[in-house]
Structures are given as structure tokens and as C-alpha cells.
C-alpha positions in Angstrom: 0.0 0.0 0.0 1.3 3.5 -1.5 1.0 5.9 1.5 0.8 8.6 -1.6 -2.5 7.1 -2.6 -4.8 9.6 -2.0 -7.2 6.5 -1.3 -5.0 6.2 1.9 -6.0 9.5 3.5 -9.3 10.4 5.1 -10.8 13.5 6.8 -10.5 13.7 10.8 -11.0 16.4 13.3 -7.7 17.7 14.7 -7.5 19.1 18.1 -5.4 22.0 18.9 -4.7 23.1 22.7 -6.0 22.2 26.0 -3.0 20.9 27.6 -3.7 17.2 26.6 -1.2 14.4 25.4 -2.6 14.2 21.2 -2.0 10.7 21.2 -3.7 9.6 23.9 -6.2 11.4 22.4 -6.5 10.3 19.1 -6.3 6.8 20.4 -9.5 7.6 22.8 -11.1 9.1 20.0 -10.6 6.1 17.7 -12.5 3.7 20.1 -15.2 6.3 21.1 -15.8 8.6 18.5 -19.7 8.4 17.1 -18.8 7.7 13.4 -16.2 4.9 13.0 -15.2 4.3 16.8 -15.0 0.4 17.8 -17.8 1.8 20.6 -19.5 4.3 19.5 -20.8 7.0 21.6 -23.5 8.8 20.4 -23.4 12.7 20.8 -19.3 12.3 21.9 -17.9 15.7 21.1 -13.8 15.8 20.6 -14.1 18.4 23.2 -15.8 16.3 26.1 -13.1 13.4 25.0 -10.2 15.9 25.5 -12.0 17.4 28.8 -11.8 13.5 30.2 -8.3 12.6 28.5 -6.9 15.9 30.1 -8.4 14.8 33.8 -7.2 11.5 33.7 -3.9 12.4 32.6 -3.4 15.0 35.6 -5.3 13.0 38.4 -5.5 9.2 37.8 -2.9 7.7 40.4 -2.1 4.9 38.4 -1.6 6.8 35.2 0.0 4.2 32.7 1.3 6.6 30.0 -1.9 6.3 27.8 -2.9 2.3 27.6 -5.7 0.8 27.6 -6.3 1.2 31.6 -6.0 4.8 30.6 -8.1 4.9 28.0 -11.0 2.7 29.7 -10.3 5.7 32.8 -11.0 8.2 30.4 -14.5 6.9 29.3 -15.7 6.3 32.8 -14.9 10.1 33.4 -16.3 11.0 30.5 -19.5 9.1 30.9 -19.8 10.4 35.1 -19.3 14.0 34.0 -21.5 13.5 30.7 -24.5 11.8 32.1 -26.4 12.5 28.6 -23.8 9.9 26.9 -24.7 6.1 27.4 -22.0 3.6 28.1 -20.6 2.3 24.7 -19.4 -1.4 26.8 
């Protein structure tokens, strides 16, 4: 696979700001985001999963660098501070 194909590239949302890691991130937002996201959240905003990204980087005692502990930290945040979201699991 060419990674000059233009079939290779797609449209995302980039976030810019907010004091949070952007890979750990991007890799909440590829299992949660509403359109493509291995669980779906319906009504997930990039904002909201930065909000709960950013809070479990800077408080989560057992912060692993951004795994999946991390990331499965992040959706329980977001889902306690976002009571309108239902729980993708």
C-alpha cells in the first residue's frame, strides 16, 4: 500500500490546545468517536473526550502513559461528567 494514494488519507478532526497528550487522544477518539469508533458513543464531542483525556492524565494515580487502563479511565470520566452519553461497553 502506497501511502501517496490519496485512497489512503481520510478527513479527521484535529485538536489544537487544551493541555492534553494528542496521542492519547487520538487513540480515545478512535475507540469512542460516534462515526467509526470500535464503541460508538452517540453525541461524543472531541471536546468532552479531550475534557476526560486531560483529567485522567493530571489525576489518575495509576496513570500508565496512555494504555488501555488509561483509555477505559477516560470513558468512565467521561460518561460520570457526561450523564447525557450512554455507556458504549
Amino acid at each position: 500500500m502506497s501511502v501517496s494514494s490519496a485512497d489512503n488519507w481520510k478527513v479527521c478532526q484535529v485538536y489544537v490546545g487544551g493541555g492534553v497528550n494528542f496521542e492519547f487522544l487520538s487513540y480515545c477518539w478512535a475507540f469512542y468517536n460516534e462515526i467509526d469508533g470500535v464503541y460508538p458513543i452517540k453525541g461524543l464531542t472531541l471536546q468532552k473526550m479531550a475534557d476526560a483525556c486531560s483529567w485522567v492524565q493530571k489525576n489518575e494515580p495509576h496513570w500508565c502513559g496512555g494504555d488501555s487502563d488509561d483509555r477505559i479511565s477516560a470513558c468512565n470520566v467521561l460518561l460520570a461528567s457526561n450523564p447525557d452519553l450512554k455507556d458504549p461497553y
